[in-house]
C-alpha positions in Angstrom: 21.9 -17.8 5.5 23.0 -16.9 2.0 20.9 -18.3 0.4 17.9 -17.4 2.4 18.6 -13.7 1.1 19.2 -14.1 -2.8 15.8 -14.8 -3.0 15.0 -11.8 -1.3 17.1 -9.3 -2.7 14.6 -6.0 -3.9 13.9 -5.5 -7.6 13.5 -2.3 -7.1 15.4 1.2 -5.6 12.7 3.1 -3.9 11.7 1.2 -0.4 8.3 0.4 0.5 6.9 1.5 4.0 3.8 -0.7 5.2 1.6 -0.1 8.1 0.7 -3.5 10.6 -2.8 -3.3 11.9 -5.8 -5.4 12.7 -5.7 -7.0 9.0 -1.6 -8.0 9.4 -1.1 -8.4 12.8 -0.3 -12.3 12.9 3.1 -13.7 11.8 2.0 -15.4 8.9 0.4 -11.8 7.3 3.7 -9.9 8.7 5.9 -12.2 6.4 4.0 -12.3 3.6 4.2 -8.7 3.5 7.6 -8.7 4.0 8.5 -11.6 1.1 5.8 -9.2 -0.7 8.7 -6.4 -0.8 7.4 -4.2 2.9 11.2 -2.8 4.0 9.7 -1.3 6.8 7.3 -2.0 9.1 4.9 1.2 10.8 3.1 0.5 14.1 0.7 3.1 14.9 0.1 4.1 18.1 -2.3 6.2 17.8 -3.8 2.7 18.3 -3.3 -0.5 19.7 -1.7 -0.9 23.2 1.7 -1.8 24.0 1.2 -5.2 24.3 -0.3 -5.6 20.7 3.2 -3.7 19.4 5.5 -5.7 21.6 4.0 -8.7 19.9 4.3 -7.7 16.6 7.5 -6.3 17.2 8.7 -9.9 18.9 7.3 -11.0 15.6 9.1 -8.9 13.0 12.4 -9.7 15.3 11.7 -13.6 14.9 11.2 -12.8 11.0 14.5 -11.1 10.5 16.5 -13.4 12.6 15.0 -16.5 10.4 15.9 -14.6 7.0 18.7 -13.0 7.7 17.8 -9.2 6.8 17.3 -6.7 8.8 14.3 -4.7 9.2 13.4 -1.6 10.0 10.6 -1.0 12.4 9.0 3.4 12.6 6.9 3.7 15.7 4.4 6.6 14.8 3.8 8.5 18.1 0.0 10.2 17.8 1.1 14.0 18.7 -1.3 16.4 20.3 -4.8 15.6 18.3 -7.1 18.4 19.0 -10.9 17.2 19.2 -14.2 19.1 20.2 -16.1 17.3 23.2 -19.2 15.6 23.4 -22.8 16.3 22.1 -26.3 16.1 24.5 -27.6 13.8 21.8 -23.9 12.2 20.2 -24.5 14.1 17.1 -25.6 17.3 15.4 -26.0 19.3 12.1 -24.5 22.6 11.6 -26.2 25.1 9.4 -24.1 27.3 6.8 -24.4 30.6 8.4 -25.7 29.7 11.4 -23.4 31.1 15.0 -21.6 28.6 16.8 -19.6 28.6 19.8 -16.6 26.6 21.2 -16.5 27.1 24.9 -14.3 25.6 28.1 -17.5 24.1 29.7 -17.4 20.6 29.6 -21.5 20.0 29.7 -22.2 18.4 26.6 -23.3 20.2 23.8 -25.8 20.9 21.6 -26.1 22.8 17.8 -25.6 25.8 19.0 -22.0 25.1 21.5 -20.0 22.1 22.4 -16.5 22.2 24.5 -14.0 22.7 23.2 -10.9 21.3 25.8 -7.8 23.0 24.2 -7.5 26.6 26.2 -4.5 27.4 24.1 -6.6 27.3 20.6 -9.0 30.0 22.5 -5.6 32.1 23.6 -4.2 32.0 20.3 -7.0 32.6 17.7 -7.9 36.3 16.5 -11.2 37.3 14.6 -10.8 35.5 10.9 -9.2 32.8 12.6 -10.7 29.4 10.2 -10.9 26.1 12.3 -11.3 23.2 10.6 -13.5 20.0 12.1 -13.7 16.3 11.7 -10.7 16.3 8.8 -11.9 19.6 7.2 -15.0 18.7 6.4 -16.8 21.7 7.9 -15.1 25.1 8.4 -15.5 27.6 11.0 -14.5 31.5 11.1 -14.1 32.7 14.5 -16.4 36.2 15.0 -15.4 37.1 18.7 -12.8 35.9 20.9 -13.1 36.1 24.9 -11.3 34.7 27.6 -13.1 31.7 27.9 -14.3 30.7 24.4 -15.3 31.7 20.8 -17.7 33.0 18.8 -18.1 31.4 15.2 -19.5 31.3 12.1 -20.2 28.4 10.0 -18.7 28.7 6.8 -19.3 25.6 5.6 -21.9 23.4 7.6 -22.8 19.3 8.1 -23.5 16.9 10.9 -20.4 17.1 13.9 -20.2 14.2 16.2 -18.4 13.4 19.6 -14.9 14.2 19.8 -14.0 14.8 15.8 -10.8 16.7 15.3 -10.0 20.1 15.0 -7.5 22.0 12.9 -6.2 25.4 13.0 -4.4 25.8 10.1 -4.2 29.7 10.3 -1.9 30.0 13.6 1.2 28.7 15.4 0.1 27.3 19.0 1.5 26.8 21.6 2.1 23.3 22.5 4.3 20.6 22.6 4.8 18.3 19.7 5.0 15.7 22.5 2.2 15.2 24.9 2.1 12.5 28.0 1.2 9.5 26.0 3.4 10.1 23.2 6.4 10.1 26.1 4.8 6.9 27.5 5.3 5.8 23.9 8.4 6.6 22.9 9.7 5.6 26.2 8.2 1.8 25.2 9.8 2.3 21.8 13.2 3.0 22.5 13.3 0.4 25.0 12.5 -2.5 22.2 14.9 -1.1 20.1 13.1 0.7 17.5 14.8 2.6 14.7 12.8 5.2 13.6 10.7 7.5 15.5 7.7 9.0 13.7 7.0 13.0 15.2 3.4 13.8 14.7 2.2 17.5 14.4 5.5 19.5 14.0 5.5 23.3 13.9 9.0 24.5 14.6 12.1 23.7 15.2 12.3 22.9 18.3 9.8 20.1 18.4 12.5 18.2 16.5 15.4 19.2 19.2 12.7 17.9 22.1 12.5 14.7 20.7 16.3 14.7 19.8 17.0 15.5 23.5 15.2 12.4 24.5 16.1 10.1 22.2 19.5 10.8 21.1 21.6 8.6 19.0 18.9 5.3 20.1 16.9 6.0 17.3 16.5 8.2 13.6 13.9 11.0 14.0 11.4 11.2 11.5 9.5 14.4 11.3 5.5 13.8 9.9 5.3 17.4 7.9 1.3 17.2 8.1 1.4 21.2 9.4 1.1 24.5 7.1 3.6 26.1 10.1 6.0 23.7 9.5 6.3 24.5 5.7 7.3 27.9 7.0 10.0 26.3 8.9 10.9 23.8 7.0 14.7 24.6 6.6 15.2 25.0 10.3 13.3 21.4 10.9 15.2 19.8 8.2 18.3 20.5 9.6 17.8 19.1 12.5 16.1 15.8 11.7 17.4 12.5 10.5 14.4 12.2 8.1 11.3 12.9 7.1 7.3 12.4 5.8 5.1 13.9 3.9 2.0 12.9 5.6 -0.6 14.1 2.6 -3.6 13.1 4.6 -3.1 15.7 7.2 -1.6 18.3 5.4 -4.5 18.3 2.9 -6.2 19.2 5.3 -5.1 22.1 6.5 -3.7 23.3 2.9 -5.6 24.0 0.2 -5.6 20.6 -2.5 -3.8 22.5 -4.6 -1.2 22.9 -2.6 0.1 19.8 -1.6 1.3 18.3 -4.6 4.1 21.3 -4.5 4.7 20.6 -1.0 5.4 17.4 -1.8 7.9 18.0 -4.4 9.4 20.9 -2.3 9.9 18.8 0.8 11.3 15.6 -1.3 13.8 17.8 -3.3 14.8 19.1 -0.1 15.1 16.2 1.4 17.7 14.9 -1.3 19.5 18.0 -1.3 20.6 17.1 2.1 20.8 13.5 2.0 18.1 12.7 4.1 15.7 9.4 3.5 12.2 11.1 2.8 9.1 9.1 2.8 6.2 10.2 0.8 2.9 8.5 2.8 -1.1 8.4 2.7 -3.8 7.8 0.8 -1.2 5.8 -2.0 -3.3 3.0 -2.8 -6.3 4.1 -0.7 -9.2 2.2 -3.1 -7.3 -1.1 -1.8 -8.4 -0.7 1.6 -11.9 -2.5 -0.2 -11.2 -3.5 -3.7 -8.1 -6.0 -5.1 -6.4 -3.7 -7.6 -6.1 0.0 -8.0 -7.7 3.1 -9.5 -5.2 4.0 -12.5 -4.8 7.8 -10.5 -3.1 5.9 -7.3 -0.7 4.5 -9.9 0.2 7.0 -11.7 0.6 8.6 -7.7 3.2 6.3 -6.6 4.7 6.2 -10.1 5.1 10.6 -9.5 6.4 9.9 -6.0 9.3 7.6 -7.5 10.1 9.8 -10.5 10.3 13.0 -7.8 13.1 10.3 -6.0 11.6 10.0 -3.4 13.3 7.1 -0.8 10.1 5.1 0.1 6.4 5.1 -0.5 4.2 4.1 2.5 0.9 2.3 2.8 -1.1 3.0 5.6 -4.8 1.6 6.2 -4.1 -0.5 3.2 -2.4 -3.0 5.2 -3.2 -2.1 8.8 -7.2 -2.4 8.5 -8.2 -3.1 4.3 -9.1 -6.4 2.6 -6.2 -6.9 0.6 -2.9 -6.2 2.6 -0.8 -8.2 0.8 -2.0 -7.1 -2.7 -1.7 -4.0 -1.8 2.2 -4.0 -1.0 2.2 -6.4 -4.5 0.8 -3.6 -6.2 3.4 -1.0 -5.1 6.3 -3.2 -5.4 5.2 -3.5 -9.1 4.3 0.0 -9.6 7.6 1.0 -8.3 9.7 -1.6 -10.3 8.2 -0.9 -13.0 9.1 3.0 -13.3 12.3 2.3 -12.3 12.9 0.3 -15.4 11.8 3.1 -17.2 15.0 5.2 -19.2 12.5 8.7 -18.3 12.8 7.0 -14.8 16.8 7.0 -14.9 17.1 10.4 -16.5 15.1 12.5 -14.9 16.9 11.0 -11.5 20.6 12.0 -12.9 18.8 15.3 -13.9 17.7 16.2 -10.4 21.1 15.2 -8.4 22.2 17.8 -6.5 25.9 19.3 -6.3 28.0 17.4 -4.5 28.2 18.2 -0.5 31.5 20.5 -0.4 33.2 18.6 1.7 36.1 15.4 1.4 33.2 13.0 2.6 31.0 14.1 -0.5 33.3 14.8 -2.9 34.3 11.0 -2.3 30.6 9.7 -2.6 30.1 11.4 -5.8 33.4 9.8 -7.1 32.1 6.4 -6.0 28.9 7.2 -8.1 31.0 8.4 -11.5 33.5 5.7 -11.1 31.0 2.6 -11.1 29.4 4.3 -13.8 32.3 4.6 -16.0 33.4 0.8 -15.5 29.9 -0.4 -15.7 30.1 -1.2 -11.8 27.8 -3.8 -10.3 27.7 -2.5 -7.0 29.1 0.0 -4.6 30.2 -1.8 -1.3 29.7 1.1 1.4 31.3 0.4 5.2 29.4 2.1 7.6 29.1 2.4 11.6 26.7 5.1 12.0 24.9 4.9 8.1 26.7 8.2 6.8 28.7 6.9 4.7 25.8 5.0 2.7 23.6 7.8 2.7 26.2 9.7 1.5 26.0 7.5 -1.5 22.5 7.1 -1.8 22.3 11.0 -2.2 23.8 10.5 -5.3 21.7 8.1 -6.6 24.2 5.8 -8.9 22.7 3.4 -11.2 24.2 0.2 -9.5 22.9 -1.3 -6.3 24.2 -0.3 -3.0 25.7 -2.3 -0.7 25.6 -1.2 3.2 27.6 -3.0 5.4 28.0 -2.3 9.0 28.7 -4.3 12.3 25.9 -2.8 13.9 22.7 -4.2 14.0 20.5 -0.9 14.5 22.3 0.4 11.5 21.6 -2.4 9.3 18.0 -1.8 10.3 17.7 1.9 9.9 19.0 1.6 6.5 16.2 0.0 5.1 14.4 2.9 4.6 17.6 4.4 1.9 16.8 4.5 -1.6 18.6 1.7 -3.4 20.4 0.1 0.2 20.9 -3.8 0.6 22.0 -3.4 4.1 23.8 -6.5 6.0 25.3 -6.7 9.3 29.2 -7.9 8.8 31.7 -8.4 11.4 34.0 -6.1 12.3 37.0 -4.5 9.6 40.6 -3.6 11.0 42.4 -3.1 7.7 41.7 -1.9 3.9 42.8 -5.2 2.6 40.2 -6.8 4.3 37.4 -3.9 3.6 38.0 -4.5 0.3 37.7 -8.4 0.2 34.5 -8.7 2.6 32.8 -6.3 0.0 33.6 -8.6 -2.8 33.0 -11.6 -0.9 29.3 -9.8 0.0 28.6 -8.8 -3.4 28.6 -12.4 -4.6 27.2 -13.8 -1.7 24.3 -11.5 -1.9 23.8 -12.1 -5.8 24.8 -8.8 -7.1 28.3 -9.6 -8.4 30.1 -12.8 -10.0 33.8 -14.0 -10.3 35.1 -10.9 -12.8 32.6 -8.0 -11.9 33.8 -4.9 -10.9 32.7 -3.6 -7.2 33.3 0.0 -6.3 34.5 -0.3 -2.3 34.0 3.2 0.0 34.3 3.5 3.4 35.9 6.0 6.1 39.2 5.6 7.6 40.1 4.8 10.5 37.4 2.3 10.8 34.4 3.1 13.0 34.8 6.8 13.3 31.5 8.0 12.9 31.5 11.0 9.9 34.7 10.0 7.7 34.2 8.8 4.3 37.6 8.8 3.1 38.2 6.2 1.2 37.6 4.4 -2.5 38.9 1.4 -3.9 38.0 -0.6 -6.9 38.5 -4.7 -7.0 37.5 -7.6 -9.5 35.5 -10.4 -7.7 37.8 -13.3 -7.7 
């Protein structure tokens, strides 16, 4: 098994995220993707049924027990996708300036109405309410509200077909961040195991402790920020979840272009302040979906996404439904290897570590970072049950790799989304003495360390008590 994995130990710190679809959905595809540097794998399902993700999930499992590294798997629930209804004729143009109205009638409609099924956006909106259609592509401003539907005005116009989405980015509504599919979902999910569950269309708070009620400890949340209304509560949200993405695609919607970019670095700084994993998703590499190589902006994208520390960069049609799948996670594995080698890279990194977490479990992880920097460490050996203790570590970015080591399986798998984490599952540890000489033995096993290297050891004591990070030693490979 050992020497399945040196092979495949990552070049890089930042984790790479990649979406299975149509274009990787057989075995073969899967593990080139993987071998290609994927850490994670997304399913979708805002499509595909659950038989297509049990087999791909079967297949992913097969992968993992044939290499020996675990994987994690997100499942990306859809959320509560507004759309208009249908059209007489399928299709129509709106005229800038013309009136327009969105009503609760479901006859089909024509260019002057069409239904609109979501009561609550009628409830909620006020006159200079803007609703956005078919990704943003025309704008409305609501005129005159009634009971039963609303007057518009076409702000900006173009051709509106059957069921295209609708976004209110001007007002809180009031629905659930889960709907009845997305329970069907996440009860299919958890029930294969999955790590990570991807919550579409957050607003407040207590989406986030919804989904934490139904899930519990079975699985890492991981809030999509793709709403303007969860920007204003994104303190509240961040506390609660385990971590997070910044889906761009959806929140450039609803935000002005300008506007994103910040949000981005606001939510990953965040993000690091607190220690939690933070992926930074959409439109990465989107030329790929049709051509074999990059424009030089997507680079120099992913490249700002690394350099802002983010933990992982996610592709999403580029793999599931584009030409070049595999090229594409080629292409971000080099990008991001590449920065990282850079000195800018390593400084700006150091520059934007926050304080250490005022507590004995932090004060501890930023030892483990400043010791194995002062001996010239060549990796930090983290024991883990629940993954605290390593993303303790990864918070402070140290300029060795990481080693998490755990007895659970889940755990090895959620940790593949932490910046800089070479997770492996180990059997269980019942004293210091042998804490310290299973994370030698795995540092040289797993390539990182030979007979005389230093390895910084951290773990919490006693062993397997969720929360305590206690303990640092420092040992020689023999």
């Amino acid at each position: 098994m050992a020497a399945l994995r040196i092979p495949l130990r990552r070049r890089r710190r930042t984790k790479i995220v990649a979406t299975l679809g149509p274009a990787s959905a057989t075995p073969e595809v899967i593990e080139r993707l993987y071998r290609a540097g994927a850490d994670v794998f997304r399913l979708n399902f805002s499509h595909g049924s659950h038989e297509d993700h049990a087999a791909r999930i079967a297949t992913i499992r097969a992968l993992e027990a044939r290499l020996g590294r675990p994987i994690g798997i997100l499942a990306d629930v859809q959320g509560p996708k507004l759309r208009v209804g249908r059209f007489g004729g399928g299709r129509v143009q709106l005229q800038t300036g013309q009136a327009f109205r969105l009503d609760l009638n479901a006859t089909p409609g024509d260019v002057g109405r069409v239904n609109l099924p979501h009561p609550e956006i009628i409830v909620a909106a006020q006159i200079g309410t803007t609703l956005l259609l078919d990704d943003g592509k025309l704008r409305l401003r609501v005129t005159r509200t009634r009971p039963d539907h609303l007057e518009t005005e076409v702000v900006v116009g173009g051709p509106l077909s059957d069921r295209k989405g609708v976004n209110v980015p001007d007002v809180v509504l009031p629905i659930p961040a889960l709907t009845v599919k997305d329970r069907e979902d996440l009860a299919f999910a958890l029930d294969h195991g999955i790590e990570y569950i991807g919550l579409s269309f957050v607003q407040r708070a207590e989406d986030v402790a919804e989904a934490k009620a139904i899930v519990g400890d079975r699985a890492w949340i991981m809030v999509k920020l793709e709403k303007p209304q969860a920007l204003d509560n994104l303190d509240a949200i961040m506390d609660l979840t385990d971590c997070v993405m910044v889906a761009r695609g959806d929140l450039g919607v609803e935000l002005p272009p300008e506007e994103v970019p910040l949000a981005q670095k606001r939510i990953v700084r965040l993000a690091r302040h607190l220690g939690k994993p933070v992926v930074v998703a959409t439109q990465m590499l989107e030329s790929m979906i049709a051509a074999p190589a990059p424009t030089r902006a997507e680079a120099s994208d992913v490249a700002t996404a690394v350099f802002d520390g983010a933990d992982a960069v996610m592709l999403s049609a580029e793999t599931a439904a584009g030409q070049y799948p595999y090229e594409a996670v080629n292409m971000m594995d080099r990008i991001v290897a590449r920065v990282e080698q850079d000195p800018g890279w390593r400084a700006l990194t150091d520059a934007a570590r926050p304080a250490p977490e005022p507590s004995s479990a932090g004060a501890i992880a930023a030892a483990a970072r400043q010791v194995a920097h002062t001996i010239t460490a060549e990796a930090i050996a983290t024991f883990t049950s629940t993954g605290s203790t390593t993303l303790r570590v990864a918070r402070e970015r140290p300029d060795c790799p990481i080693l998490g080591l755990t007895s659970s399986e889940a755990t090895a798998r959620r940790m593949a989304v932490i910046w800089g984490v070479h997770p492996l599952v180990v059997g269980e540890i019942h004293s210091m003495t042998e804490m310290v000489a299973r994370g030698l033995r795995a540092a040289q096993q797993e390539g990182f360390a030979q007979s005389g290297d230093e390895v910084v050891v951290t773990a919490g004591v006693p062993f397997g008590m969720p929360g305590t990070t206690n303990a640092l030693r420092v040992a020689a490979v023999k």
